[in-house]
Every structure is written in structure tokens, then in C-alpha cells.
C-alpha positions as CSV (number, residue, x, y, z in Angstrom):
1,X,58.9,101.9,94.7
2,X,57.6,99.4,97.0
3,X,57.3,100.5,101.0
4,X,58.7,98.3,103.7
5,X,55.3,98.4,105.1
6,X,53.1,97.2,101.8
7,X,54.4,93.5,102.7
8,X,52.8,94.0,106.4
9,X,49.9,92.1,107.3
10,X,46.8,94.0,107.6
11,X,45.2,91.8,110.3
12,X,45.6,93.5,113.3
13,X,46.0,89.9,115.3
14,X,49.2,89.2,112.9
15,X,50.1,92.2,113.1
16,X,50.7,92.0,116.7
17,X,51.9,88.3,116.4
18,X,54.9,90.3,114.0
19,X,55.7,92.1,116.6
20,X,55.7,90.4,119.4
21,X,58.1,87.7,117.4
22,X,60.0,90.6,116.8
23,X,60.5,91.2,120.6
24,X,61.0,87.6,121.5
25,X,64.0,87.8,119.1
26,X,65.2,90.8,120.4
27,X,65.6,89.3,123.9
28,X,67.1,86.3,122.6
29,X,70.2,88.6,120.7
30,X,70.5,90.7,124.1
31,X,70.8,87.3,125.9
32,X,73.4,86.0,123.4
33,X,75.3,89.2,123.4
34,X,75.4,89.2,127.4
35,X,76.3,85.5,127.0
36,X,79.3,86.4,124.6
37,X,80.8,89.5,126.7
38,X,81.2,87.2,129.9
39,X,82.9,84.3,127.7
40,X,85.3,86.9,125.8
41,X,89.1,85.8,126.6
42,X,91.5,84.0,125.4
43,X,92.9,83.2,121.7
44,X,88.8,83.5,120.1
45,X,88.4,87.4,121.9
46,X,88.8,88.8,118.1
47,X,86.1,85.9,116.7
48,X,84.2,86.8,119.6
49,X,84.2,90.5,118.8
50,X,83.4,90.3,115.3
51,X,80.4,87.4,116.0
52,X,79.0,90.1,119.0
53,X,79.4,93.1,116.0
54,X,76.7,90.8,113.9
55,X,74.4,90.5,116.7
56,X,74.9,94.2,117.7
57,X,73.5,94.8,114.3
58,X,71.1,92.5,114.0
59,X,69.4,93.7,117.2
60,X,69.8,97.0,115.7
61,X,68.0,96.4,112.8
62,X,65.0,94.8,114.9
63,X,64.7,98.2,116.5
64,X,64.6,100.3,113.7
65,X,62.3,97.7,112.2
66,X,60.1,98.1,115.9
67,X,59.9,102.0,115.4
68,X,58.6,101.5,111.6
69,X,56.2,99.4,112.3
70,X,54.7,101.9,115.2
71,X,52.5,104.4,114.4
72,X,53.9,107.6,114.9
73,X,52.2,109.6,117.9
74,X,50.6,113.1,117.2
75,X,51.5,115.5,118.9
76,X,49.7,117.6,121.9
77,X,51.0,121.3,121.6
78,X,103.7,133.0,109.9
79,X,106.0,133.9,107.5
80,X,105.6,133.1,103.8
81,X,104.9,129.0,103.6
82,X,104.5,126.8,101.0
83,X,101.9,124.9,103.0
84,X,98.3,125.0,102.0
85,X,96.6,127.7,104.0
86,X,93.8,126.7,105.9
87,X,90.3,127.1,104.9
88,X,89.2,130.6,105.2
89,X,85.4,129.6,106.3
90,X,86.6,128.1,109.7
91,X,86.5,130.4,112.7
92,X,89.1,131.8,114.0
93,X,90.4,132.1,118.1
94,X,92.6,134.8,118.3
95,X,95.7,134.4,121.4
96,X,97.9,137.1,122.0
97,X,101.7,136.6,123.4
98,X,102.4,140.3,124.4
99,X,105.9,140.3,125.5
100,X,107.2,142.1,128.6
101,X,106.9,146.1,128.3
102,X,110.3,147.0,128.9
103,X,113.5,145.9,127.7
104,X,115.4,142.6,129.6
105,X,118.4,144.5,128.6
106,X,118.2,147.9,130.0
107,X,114.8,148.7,130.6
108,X,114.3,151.1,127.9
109,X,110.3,151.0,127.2
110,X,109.5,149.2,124.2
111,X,108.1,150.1,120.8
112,X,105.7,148.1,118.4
113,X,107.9,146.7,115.6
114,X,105.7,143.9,113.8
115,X,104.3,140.8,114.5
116,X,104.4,137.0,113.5
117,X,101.3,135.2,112.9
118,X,101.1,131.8,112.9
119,X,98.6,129.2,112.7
120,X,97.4,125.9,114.8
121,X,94.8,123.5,113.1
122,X,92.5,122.0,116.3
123,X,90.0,120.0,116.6
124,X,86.8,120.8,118.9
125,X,84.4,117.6,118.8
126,X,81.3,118.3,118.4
127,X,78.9,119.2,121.0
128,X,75.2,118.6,122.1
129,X,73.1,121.8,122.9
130,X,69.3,122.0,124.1
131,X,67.3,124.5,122.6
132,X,64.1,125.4,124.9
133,X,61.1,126.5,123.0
134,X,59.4,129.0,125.4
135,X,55.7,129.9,124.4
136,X,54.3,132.5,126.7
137,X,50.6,132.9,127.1
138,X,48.7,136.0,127.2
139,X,45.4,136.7,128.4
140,X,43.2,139.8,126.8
141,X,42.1,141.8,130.3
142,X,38.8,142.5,128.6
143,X,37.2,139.1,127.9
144,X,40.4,136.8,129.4
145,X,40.5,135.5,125.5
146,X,44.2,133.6,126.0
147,X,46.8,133.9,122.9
148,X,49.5,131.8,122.7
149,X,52.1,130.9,119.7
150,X,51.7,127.2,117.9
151,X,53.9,124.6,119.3
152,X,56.9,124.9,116.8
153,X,57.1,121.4,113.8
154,X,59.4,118.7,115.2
155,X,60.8,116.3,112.6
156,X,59.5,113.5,114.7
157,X,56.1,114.5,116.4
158,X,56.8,114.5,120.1
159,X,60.3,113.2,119.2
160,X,63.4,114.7,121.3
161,X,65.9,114.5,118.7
162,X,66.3,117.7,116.5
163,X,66.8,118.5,112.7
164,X,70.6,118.3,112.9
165,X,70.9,115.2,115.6
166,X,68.5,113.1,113.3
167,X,70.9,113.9,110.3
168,X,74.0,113.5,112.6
169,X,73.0,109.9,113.5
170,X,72.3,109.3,110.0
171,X,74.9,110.2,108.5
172,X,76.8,108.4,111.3
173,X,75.3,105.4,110.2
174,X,74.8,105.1,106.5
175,X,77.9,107.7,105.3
176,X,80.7,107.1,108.3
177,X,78.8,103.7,108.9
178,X,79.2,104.0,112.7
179,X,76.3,101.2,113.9
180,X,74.2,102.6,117.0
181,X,75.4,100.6,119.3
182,X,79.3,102.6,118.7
183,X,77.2,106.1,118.4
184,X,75.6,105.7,122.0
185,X,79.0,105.0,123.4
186,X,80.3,108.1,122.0
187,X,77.1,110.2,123.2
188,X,78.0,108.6,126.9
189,X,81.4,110.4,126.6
190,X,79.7,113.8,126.0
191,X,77.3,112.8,129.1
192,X,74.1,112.2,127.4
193,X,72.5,108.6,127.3
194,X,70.9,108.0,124.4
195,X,70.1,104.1,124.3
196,X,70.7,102.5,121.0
197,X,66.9,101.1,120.8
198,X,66.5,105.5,121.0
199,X,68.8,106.1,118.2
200,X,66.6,102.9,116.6
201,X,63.4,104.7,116.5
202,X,65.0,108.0,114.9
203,X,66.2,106.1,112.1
204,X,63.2,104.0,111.8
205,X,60.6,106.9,111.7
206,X,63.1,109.2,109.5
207,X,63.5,106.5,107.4
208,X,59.7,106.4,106.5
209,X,59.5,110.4,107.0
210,X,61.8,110.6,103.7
211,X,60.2,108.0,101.9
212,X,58.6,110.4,99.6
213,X,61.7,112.0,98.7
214,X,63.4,108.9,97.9
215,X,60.4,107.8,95.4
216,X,60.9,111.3,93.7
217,X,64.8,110.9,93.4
218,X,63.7,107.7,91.8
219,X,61.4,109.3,89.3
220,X,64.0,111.6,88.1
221,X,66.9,109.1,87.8
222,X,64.1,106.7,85.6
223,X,63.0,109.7,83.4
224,X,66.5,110.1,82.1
225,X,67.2,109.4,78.4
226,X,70.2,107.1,80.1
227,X,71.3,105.5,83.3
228,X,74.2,103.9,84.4
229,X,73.5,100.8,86.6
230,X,76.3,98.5,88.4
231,X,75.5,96.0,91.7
232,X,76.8,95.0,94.1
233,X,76.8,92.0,97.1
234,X,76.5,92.9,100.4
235,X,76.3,90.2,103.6
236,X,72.3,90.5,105.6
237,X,71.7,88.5,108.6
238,X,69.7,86.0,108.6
239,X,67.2,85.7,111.0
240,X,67.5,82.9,113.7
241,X,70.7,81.2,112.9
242,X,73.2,84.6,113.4
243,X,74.5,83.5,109.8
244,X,74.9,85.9,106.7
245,X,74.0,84.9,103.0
246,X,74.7,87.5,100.3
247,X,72.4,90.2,99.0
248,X,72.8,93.6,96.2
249,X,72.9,96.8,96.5
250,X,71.9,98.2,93.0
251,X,72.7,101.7,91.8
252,X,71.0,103.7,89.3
253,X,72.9,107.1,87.9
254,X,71.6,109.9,86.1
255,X,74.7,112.4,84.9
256,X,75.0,113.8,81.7
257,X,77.1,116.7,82.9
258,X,80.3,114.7,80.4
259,X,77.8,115.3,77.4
260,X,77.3,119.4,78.5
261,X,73.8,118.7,79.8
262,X,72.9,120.6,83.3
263,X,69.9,118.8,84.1
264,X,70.7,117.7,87.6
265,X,72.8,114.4,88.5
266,X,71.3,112.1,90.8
267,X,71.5,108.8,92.4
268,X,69.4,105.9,93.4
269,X,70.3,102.7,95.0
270,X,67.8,99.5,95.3
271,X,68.2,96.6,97.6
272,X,67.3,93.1,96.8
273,X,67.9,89.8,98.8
274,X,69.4,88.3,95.9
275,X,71.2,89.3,92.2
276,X,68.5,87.3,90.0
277,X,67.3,89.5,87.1
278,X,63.9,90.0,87.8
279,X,64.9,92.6,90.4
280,X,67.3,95.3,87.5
281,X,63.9,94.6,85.7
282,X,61.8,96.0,88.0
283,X,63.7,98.6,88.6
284,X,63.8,99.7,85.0
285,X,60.4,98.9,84.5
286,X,59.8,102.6,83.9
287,X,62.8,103.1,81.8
288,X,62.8,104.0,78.4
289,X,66.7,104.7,77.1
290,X,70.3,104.1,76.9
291,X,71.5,101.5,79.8
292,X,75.0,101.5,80.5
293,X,76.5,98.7,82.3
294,X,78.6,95.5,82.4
295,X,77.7,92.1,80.6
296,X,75.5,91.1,83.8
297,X,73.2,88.4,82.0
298,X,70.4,89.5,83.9
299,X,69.4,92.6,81.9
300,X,69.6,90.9,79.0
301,X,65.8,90.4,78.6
302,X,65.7,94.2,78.8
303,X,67.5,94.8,75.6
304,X,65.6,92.3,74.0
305,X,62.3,94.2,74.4
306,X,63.9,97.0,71.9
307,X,62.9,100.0,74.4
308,X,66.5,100.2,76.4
309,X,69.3,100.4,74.5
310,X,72.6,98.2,75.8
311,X,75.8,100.3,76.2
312,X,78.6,98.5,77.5
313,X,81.7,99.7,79.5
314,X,85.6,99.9,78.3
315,X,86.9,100.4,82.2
316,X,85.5,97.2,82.7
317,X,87.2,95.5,79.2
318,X,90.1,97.7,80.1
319,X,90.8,96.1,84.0
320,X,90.2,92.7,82.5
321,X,93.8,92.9,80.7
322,X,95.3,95.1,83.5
323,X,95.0,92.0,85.7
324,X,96.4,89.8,83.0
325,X,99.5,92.1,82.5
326,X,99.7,92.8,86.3
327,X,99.9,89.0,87.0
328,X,101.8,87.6,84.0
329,X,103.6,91.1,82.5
330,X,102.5,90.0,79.4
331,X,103.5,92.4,76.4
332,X,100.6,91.6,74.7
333,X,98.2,92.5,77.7
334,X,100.0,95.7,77.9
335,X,99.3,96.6,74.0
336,X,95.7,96.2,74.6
337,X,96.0,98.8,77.6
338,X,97.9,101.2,75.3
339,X,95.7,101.0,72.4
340,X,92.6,101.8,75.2
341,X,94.6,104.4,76.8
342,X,94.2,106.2,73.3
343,X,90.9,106.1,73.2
344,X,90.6,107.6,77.1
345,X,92.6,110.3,76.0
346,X,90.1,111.6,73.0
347,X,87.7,111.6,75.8
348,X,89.7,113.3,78.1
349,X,89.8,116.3,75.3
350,X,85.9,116.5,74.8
351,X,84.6,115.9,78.2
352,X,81.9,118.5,78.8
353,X,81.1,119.2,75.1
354,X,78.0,118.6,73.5
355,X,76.7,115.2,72.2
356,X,76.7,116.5,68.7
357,X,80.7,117.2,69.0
358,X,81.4,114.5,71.0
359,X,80.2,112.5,67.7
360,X,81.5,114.2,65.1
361,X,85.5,113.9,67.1
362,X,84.9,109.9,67.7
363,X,83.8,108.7,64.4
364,X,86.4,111.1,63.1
365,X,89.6,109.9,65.9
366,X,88.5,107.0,67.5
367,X,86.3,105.0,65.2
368,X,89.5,104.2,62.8
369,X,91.5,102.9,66.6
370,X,88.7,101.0,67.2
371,X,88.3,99.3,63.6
372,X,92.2,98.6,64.4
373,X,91.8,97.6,67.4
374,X,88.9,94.7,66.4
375,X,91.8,93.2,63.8
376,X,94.2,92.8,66.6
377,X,92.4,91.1,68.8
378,X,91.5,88.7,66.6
379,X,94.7,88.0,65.4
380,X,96.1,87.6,68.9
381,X,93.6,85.2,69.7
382,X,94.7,83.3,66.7
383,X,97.6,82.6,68.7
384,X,97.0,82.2,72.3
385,X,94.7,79.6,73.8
386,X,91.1,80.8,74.5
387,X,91.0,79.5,78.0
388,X,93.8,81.2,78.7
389,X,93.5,84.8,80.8
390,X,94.5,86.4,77.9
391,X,91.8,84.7,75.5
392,X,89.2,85.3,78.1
393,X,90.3,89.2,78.1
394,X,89.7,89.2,74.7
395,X,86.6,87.2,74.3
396,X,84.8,89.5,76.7
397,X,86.0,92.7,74.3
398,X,84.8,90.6,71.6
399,X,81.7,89.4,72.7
400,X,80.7,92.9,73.5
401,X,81.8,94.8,70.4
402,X,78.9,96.3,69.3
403,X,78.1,97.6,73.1
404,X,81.4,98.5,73.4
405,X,81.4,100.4,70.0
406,X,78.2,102.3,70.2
407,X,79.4,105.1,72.3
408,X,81.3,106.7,68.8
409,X,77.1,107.2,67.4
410,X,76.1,108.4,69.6
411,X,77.3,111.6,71.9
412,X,75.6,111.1,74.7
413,X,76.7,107.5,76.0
414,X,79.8,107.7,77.7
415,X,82.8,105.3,76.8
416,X,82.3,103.3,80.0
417,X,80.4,102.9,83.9
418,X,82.5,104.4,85.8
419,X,79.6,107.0,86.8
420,X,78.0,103.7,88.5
421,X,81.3,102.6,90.1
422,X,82.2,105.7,91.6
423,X,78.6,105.6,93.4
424,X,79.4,102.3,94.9
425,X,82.9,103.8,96.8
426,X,80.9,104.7,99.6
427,X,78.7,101.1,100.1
428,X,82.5,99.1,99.3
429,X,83.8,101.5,101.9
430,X,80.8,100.9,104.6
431,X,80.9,96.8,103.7
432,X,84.9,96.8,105.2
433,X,83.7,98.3,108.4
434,X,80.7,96.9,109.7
435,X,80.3,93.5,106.8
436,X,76.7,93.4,106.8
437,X,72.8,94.9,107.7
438,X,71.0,93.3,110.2
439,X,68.0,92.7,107.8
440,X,66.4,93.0,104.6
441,X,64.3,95.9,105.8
442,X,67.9,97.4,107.1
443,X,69.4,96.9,103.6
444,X,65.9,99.1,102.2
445,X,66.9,101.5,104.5
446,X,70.6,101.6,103.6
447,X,69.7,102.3,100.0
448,X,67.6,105.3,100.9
449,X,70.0,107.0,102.9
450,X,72.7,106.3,100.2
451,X,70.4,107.5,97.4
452,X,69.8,110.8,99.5
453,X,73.5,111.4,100.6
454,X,75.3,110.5,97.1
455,X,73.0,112.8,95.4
456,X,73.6,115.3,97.6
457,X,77.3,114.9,96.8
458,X,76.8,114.9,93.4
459,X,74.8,118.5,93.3
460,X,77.6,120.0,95.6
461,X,76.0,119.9,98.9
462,X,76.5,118.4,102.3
463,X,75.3,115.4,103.2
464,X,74.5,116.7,106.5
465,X,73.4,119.6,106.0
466,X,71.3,118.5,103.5
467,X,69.5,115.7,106.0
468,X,69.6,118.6,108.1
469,X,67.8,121.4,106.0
470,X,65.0,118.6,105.2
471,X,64.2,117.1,108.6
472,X,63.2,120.8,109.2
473,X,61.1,120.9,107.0
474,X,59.8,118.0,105.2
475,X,57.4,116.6,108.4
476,X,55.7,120.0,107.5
477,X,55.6,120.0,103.8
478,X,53.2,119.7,101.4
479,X,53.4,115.6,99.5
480,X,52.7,117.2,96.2
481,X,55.8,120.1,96.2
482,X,58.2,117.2,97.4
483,X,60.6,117.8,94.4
484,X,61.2,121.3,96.0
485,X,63.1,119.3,98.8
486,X,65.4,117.6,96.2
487,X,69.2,118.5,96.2
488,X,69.6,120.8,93.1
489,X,66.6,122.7,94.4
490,X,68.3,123.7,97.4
491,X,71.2,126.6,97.6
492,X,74.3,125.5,99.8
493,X,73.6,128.5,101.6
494,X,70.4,127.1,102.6
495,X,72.0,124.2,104.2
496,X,74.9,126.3,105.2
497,X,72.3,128.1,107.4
498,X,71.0,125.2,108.6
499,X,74.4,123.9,109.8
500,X,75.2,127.2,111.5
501,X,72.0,126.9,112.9
């Protein structure tokens, strides 16, 4: 994978001609954004907002992309319910209502009868803390030899953010996609000022301090005898005019936990300014396997170089008459999602069995639906115009049908992509709240973060807690043992501890 940094010049005069263009713009977005604030009234206030958002990000982006390109500096020394009870792993704050000790009624003393407990979810949001590292010195009173301890690792050499506060602003960022700017106004209300070009140079530098972890997350996923791929667009600022144009998000998944394999499940995502083809192909470059995807023309050339193998997906055949019968109610779009409903439900029954299984009940169960399922669709399209929705539904089956089909050989493809999709959720989610990165170089960083977090997810842990167990640790640890720091290598009690911590 290619560093942000590889494209840098190496002169050291454009070098510092980068930068300084980078500061010139970043004075020009804090102008415009002070000239927006004093001209927000009236009937454009919610344009106004949403055009101060895209500088807001934009300059945020030029920070991180500040911090990167600085070299780091080292560093100098009730009674039953039916409701769901809650969570037994959350503390518990114990308040006792005594009653009065003697009887309202005639004074008699009282005696203990029973009690009733019940139980108040709150909310206590989170807090700051400092921790002070003391280091005493001692001095031997024979030859005044003076001992001391090391100056404990920071994540960020001299840096006064902390393990869990580097992982809290990322996952801030890239999982609740919260942009700096929002963060430091929430830090304000816990009385600590922490400037947004601060927060800027924490992501920036852990960015490139988890670099190596990211490339070995890519390793894995491209060593795989099959990955599931899927794009897509997100807006990036472009720089100068304020305007956006569209780039991709890619995402690679490895999971064969469906075909009872337990070699670990991982995701990576890649960014690229644009959806032409080259980019899936560089990607893949190291690839050798089954590819499972939609009919995206651009990994065509892929398949025709006989090493990856084209696997196609029925979810998204399937959707492609679902919006048919959902917009026209037509009975023949809803026999096409009944005839692929029965081929779901084998799945559903041999999920989580082996390949060889998964083969032997397909060819057996849903090879014959599928033969029958071929003749019907061309027969209907005998009869129904092939410009029509309908006939484009079942052109794109057709077209496909060998992709489509190959899953019944072979037990380890899967009938369709929704391992890719469901990786996606979390960028779809992020594009509805803030509509954009400030950058291209933001957009790398994006796809880091969500290749570090979804994996995370998908091995069982916490995404903060997992940032938060490797910050600790990874400044500190040695290049070549990287894979130790990798999601299924790590207990959740290790990163339970860290939390607690």
C-alpha cells in the first residue's frame, strides 16, 4: 500500500513551498468561515450552515495533512418484569430509602420485613482525568551515582494526548463521525480547550503511527483464497473552489466463517479519487482467488487474466426485482423473489458447514431451482419488452448466469456480497452526517481507520478499546511482530483492561 507521504516531494525547497501553500489556504478557509458566521441570518442560515460544515472540514483536513507532513519530535525524558434486565458488567450505585424507625401509627418499633429493588438506567458522560507520571531520583550516598526510572512510552512522543483520548477522538471521527471542529466544542463543555488544529495533529501522526498495521490487515485480507469487494462514492473537497466532486471508498472482505473456516475475518477499505478500474486492479494486484462482487465493468480485465475467479451476487439480482415489484406490484417480479427466496433458505440451513457439505446440498437442492429458474426467465422475457424494468431485471440475471451459478461448485463462495455490503453501513452511515472529507489524503485516512475499526468488529472487540490497547503499545513495538497487534491476536480482556484503565 502506497503512503500518503511517497507522493511528497523530496526537495526540501518544495517541500516547504507545500507547506507553506498549505498554510496560505488554511488562512483563507478561517477567513471565509469568519466571513460566513457574521453573514448567517435570514432564509440562507441552513445553506449557510451546511456551506461553513464543508469549510470546517476542509480546514480540518489541512491540519491533519500539516501534522503528517511534520516530523514527529523525539522525545527528552423490582418485582418480577418482563423487561430486559440491564447489563450485569455495568457498575452499580447503591441508594438506600430507610424508612422511619417507628411506626406512623402507634409508634411500635419496627421490624425488617423485605425489600424492593428497583432499577434506574443513567447516564454519566464521560470524563477527562490527568494521570501524572512521577519519577523520583535517587542518589547512591557512596559515589552520588543518580538512579532514576525511564520516562514511560507515549503514543505520540512528547504528545499530551493519552492511549485512550487518541482512540476517543478517533473513533469520534471515523466510527460516530463527529468532525473536530464538533469534538472541541464538546471538550469546552467539560472545561478543557483542546483546539481543533490540536485534535488535527493527533489524528495526523496516529494516522501514520498505525500505518503498519493497516498494510498487515491488507496482507491478510489479499492472502485469502476469496474476497468480497463492493465501492462506493463519497463527496472530497476540492481544493480552492469549496466545491465537491465524487470519489470511492473500496472494501475488501475476508470471512469464511459461513463455509466453517476460523481463520480470522478482516476488513480493508481503499480510497481512490475516482471509480476507474485501474484502481480494484491495483488493489488486487496480489490476489490470487475467488472475487465476489457485482457486475462493476471495471474488474473485468481481472477475470480475463484467468488467476481470479468471478463470483457474482444474488442480493444484488434479487433487489433488482424487489424494486420492480415494489414500484409496479407486478406478479411476475414477485415470482422471481419467491423462486430466490428458496434458494436463501437452503442457505439458511447450511450456513456454518463445511465447503464440501455446502456442495454436495446445493447441487443436490438448489442446482434443479436454478435450472428452473433459467427457463423461466427466458420465457418471461419472451413476453415483456426488454427495456422494460422487468426485462432489464432479467437481463442482468441472465447476463450473469454462470457468476451467479458458480456458488452450487463450489462450497466456499457464498450465494451473494452481502459480506461487502454490510462493511459499507458504517461509511453510508458517516456520508448522511458530515457529506464529504476535506481531502484526498483525508479520504486515505478515512479508509485506515475504517479498516482498523470494522475488523475489530468483526473479531468481537471494541473499536475503542482496541485503538486504545494499540496506541499503548504500538509506538513501542517491534515493525517485524506487527501482526501480534492485529484484532484476533488480542483477547477482549486485553482491551477490556485497557478500557478500565
Amino acid at each position: 500500500m502506497t503512503d500518503a507521504t511517497d507522493t511528497l516531494p523530496n526537495n526540501l525547497q518544495a517541500l516547504k513551498a507545500l507547506i507553506a501553500t498549505q498554510r496560505a489556504e488554511i488562512e483563507r478557509l478561517k477567513m471565509m468561515i469568519a466571513k460566513l458566521r457574521r453573514t448567517q441570518f435570514g432564509r440562507s442560515s441552513e445553506q449557510l450552515d451546511a456551506m461553513i460544515d464543508q469549510l470546517q472540514l476542509g480546514l480540518e483536513e489541512l491540519h491533519i495533512s500539516q501534522a503528517e507532513l511534520t516530523p514527529p519530535i523525539e522525545p527528552a525524558p423490582r418485582a418480577v418484569s418482563r423487561r430486559k434486565p440491564l447489563p450485569e458488567h455495568l457498575p452499580r450505585e447503591i441508594h438506600v430509602h430507610q424508612p422511619e424507625s417507628q411506626c406512623s401509627g402507634c409508634g411500635g418499633t419496627l421490624r425488617y420485613l423485605g425489600e424492593d429493588v428497583a432499577e434506574m438506567l443513567e447516564y454519566v458522560p464521560a470524563r477527562f482525568k490527568v494521570i501524572r507520571h512521577v519519577r523520583p531520583k535517587l542518589v547512591c550516598g557512596c559515589c552520588e551515582h543518580i538512579a532514576q526510572a525511564p520516562a514511560p512510552s507515549r503514543p505520540i512522543a512528547r504528545g499530551l494526548a493519552g492511549p485512550g483520548l487518541l482512540a476517543h477522538v478517533l473513533v469520534s471521527k471515523f466510527v460516530d463521525h463527529l468532525p473536530l471542529y464538533r469534538q472541541s466544542e464538546i471538550y469546552a463543555r467539560e472545561g478543557v480547550d483542546l483546539e481543533r488544529s490540536t485534535l488535527a495533529d493527533w489524528v495526523g501522526q496516529s494516522s501514520q503511527l498505525l500505518r503498519p498495521l493497516i498494510n498487515a490487515l491488507e496482507r491478510h485480507v489479499m492472502s485469502g483464497h476469496k474476497v468480497h469487494a463492493d465501492d462506493t462514492p463519497i463527496g472530497v473537497l476540492a481544493p480552492g473552489n469549496g466545491k465537491t466532486k465524487t470519489a470511492r471508498l473500496w472494501t475488501y472482505v475476508r470471512d469464511d466463517r459461513p463455509a466453517g473456516y476460523t481463520t480470522p475475518s478482516a476488513v480493508w477499505f481503499a480510497y481512490s479519487p475516482d471509480r476507474k478500474g485501474e484502481h480494484p486492479r491495483a488493489h488486487l494486484k496480489a490476489f490470487n482467488g475467488i472475487l465476489q462482487a457485482d457486475g462493476y465493468a471495471g474488474f473485468a480485465q481481472l477475470y480475463a487474466t484467468g488467476t481470479i475467479q468471478e463470483a457474482a451476487c444474488w442480493a444484488h439480482a434479487r433487489r433488482k426485482f424487489y424494486d420492480v415489484y415494489k414500484d409496479l406490484a407486478s406478479p411476475l417480479a414477485a415470482e422471481a423473489l419467491q423462486r430466490i427466496a428458496a434458494l436463501y433458505a437452503i442457505e439458511g440451513e447450511i450456513r456454518g458447514q463445511p465447503p464440501n457439505l455446502r456442495k454436495t446440498v446445493r447441487q443436490s437442492r438448489a442446482s434443479p431451482l436454478l435450472e428452473q429458474l433459467e427457463t423461466w426467465l427466458n420465457q418471461t422475457l419472451a413476453h415483456v419488452s426488454k427495456k422494460s424494468a422487468l426485462g432489464g431485471a432479467i437481463l442482468y440475471a441472465l447476463n450473469r448466469w454462470q457468476a451467479l451459478t458458480c456458488y452450487c461448485d463450489d462450497g466456499r463462495i457464498e450465494i451473494d456480497n452481502n459480506a461487502a455490503e454490510r462493511a459499507l453501513r458504517a461509511v453510508a452511515l458517516g456520508r448522511k452526517n458530515y457529506l464529504f472529507v476535506g481531502s484526498n489524503a483525508g479520504g486515505e485516512r478515512a479508509a485506515a481507520i475504517y479498516s482498523l475499526v470494522g475488523s475489530a468488529k468483526l473479531n468481537g472487540l471494541n473499536p475503542h478499546a482496541y485503538l486504545t490497547y494499540v496506541l499503548e503499545r504500538i509506538a513501542d513495538h517491534p515493525i517485524n511482530r506487527v501482526d501480534e497487534l492485529l484484532p484476533w491476536n488480542i483477547l477482549p480482556t486485553h482491551t477490556e483492561n485497557s478500557e478500565a484503565a
